[in-house]
Residue, then its C-alpha position, 0 to 999 in steps of 0.5 A: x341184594x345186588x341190583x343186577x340179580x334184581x335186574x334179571x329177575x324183573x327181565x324173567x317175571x316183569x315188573x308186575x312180579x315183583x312184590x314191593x311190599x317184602x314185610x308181608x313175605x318175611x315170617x309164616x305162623x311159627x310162635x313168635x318167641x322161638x321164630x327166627x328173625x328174617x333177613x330183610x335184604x330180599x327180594x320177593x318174585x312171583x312166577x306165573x309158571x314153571x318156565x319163570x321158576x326155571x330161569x329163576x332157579x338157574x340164574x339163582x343157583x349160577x350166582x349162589x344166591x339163597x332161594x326159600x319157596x313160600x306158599x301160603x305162609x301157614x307152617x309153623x315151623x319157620x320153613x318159609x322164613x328167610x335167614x339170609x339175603x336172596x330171593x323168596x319165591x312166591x308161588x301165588x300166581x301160580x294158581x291154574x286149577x283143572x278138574x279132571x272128572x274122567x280120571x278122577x283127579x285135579x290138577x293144581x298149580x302149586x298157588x292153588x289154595x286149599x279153599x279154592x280145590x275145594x270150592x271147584x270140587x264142590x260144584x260137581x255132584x260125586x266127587x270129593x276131596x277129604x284131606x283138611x290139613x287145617x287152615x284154607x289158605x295154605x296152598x297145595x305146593x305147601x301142604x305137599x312139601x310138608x306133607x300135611x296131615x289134619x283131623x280126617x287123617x284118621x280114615x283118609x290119610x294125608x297128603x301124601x296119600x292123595x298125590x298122584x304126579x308132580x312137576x318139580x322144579x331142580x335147584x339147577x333150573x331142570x323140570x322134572x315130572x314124576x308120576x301122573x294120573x296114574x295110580x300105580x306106578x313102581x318103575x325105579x326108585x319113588x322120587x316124588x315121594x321124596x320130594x314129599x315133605x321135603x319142605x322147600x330143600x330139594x326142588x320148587x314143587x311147580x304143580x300137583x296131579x290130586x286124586x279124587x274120590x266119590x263123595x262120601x254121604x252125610x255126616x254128624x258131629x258128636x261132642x263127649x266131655x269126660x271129668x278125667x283126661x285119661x277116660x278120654x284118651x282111652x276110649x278113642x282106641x276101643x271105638x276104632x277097634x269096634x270096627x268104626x273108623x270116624x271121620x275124625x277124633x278130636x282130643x281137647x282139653x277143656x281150657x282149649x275149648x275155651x280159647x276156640x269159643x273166644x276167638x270164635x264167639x260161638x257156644x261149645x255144647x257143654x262147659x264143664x270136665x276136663x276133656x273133650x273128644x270131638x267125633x266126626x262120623x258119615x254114613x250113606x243115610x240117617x240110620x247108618x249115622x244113627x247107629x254108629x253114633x249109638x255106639x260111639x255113645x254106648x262105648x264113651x260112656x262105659x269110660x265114664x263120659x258125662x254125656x254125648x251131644x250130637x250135632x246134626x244141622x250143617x250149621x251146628x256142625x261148623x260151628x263146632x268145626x270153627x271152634x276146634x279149628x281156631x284154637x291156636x288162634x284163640x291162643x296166638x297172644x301167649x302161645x310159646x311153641x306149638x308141639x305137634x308130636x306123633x306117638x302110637x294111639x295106646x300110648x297117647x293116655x301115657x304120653x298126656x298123663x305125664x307130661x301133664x305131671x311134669x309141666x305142673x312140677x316144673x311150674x309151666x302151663x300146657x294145654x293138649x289137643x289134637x288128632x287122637x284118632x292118629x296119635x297126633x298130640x298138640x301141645x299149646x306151651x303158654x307164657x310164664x315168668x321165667x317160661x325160657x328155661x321152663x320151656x326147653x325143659x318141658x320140650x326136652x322131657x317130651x320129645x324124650x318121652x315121644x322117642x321112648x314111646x316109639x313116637x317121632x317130634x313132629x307128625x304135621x307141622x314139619x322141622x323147618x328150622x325150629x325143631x331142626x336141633x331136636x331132629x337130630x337129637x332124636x333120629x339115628x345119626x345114620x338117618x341125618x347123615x343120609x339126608x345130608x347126603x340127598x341135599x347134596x345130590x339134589x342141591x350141591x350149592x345150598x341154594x334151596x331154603x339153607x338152613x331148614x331140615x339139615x345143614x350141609 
């Protein structure tokens, strides 16, 4: 990095921003056998507003120095790694949180972390925010530029559904503010929900007006163990044709459950069969939790289910909650890649069967969860001998089948750089060259995150 840009950084940010320590801000979460190797030759500054990020990205885009935005350093596609020499922007200072209880929203600064929103809404009676696009300490900057997802996707939806208004900060040092606390708005083209899982290419995401909603009442947690895959899959489908749309629907193999319960070291409900549906459901009072519990029940067991465990205490809840959501750090130590696939709800028992068959014809280990309740699949591929080519066949044989299936490579975690080559394998080639295209707009010298999404 030439002294001089450092210089001028120090002058917009102070010394105080900064970071000496550059290792912590080099790698995310992505499987360390398929992230890319950082560039060291960086510099780390941390804004405290949007001003700051202005003057940075002008002076950035003037010397066509790299820029790579990084949150909370949770994705796992290697979104926030930087692949050369520049600046990566750290945006956890920027961490100013109002709650607007009039117009039901929060208004975020894009540092804010997940478990600090959700800390300041729960000192106030009535309201919530549903969206839990897995671990805390992803920023809301983040999960808004790669549109995240989570469990309770299955009734309440995304990121992208809860977004309200952006400031945005342009490659060219230009704030932009799009929408606002309003809820509808159709006046010309929708740009912020462009920028919406953009993932750091197009503009610095500065803050985020968050929609609000009443809290909703209680809840139970149901556990379902089945002796076959398939009577699992299938049962999620009929339960949201009954008319009952839980909170969420977990799928797990039961090796996955295993692997939750060790990093954890808290008990699953049951040990044995060979998959699991977690079922999240609310209701306004007791009864209502009772009776659509009843006939979740009453449906997993025409296909078969061994028995349904019902958690009902807060702290059973949790611990279950914990196990599911530790899964992936329970296998971290021999994790190859994490796919993340989406494909329609009732192709979800075709989509595991066979790629099941295959891992075991070609001899690799593959371990399936993920949001049944919305067709998102994870797929955990662990380390064998020889695993690099058994690998690119297992992914090339699944992506494949998740196009045919009118699915899509990835439905939360994003392409960042290391599904980049399997994007444009999968997507029209008219589709990439359009988004080619919009990176040129919004960023003719490639100075935001080169190398992610597209190549221009």
């Amino acid at each position: 990095m030439l002294q001089e840009i450092v210089e001028e950084l120090e002058k917009i940010v102070g010394k105080e921003g900064i970071a000496k320590n550059v290792e912590d801000y080099l790698y995310d979460e992505t499987p360390k056998r398929v992230r890319p190797k950082a560039a060291e030759d960086v510099v780390v500054v941390k804004p405290k507003s949007s001003e700051e990020v202005s003057k940075i990205l002008k002076l950035a885009n003037e010397r066509k120095v790299p820029v790579v935005v990084r949150g909370g350093g949770t994705g796992l596609s290697g979104g926030s790694i930087p692949l050369s020499p520049g600046i990566v922007l750290s945006m956890e200072r920027m961490n100013e949180l109002e709650i607007d209880t009039e117009n039901l929203v929060a208004v975020c600064g894009a540092g804010v972390t997940l478990r600090q929103l959700l800390e300041e809404i729960d000192k106030i009676p009535g309201l919530s925010f549903p969206p839990h696009p897995g671990h805390e300490g992803a920023q809301i900057g983040g999960l808004v530029a790669n549109n995240a997802g989570g469990a309770r996707a299955v009734k309440y939806g995304i990121m992208r559904n809860y977004v309200l208004g952006m400031e945005v900060v342009l490659p060219s040092g230009e704030i932009l503010n799009l929408g606002g606390k309003v809820i509808k708005n159709v006046t010309g083209y929708d740009l912020m929900h462009l920028l919406i899982g953009s993932e750091g290419t197009l503009a610095v995401i500065t803050k985020v007006v968050l929609k609000l909603i009443p809290e909703p009442g209680g809840t139970y947690t149901l556990v379902v163990p089945f002796e076959r895959t398939e009577d699992a899959i299938k049962t999620v489908p009929e339960i949201l044709r009954s008319g009952t749309i839980p909170l969420a629907i977990e799928y797990m193999d039961v090796e996955a459950v295993k692997a939750g319960e060790a990093v954890t070291g808290k008990k699953w409900p049951y040990e044995g069969g060979e998959a699991h549906l977690m079922i999240i459901v609310e209701g306004r009072d007791e009864d209502e939790l009772l009776k659509v519990s009843e006939e979740i029940e009453r449906l997993a067991k025409k296909n078969n289910a061994i028995d349904v465990f019902v958690g009902v205490s807060k702290k059973e809840q949790r611990d279950l909650l914990d196990i599911r959501s530790l899964i992936y750090e329970g296998m971290r130590d021999v994790t190859v890649d994490l796919l993340d696939v989406s494909v329609p709800i009732a192709s979800i028992p075709e989509y595991v069967t066979k790629c099941k068959r295959f891992a075991e014809e070609i001899g690799i280990k593959v371990l399936h969860y993920g949001h049944a309740g919305d067709g998102n699949v994870h797929q955990h591929i662990l380390e064998v001998e020889g695993w690099e080519e058994k690998y690119r066949k297992f992914k090339n044989y699944a992506f494949g089948l998740v196009k045919k299936l009118g699915g899509y490579i990835t439905a939360e975690h994003g392409i960042g750089v290391v599904k980049k080559g399997d994007m444009y394998s999968t997507l029209p080639q008219k589709a990439v060259e359009l988004m080619r295209d919009i990176k040129r707009i919004f960023d003719p010298n490639n100075i935001l995150n080169p190398g992610k999404v597209v190549d221009v």
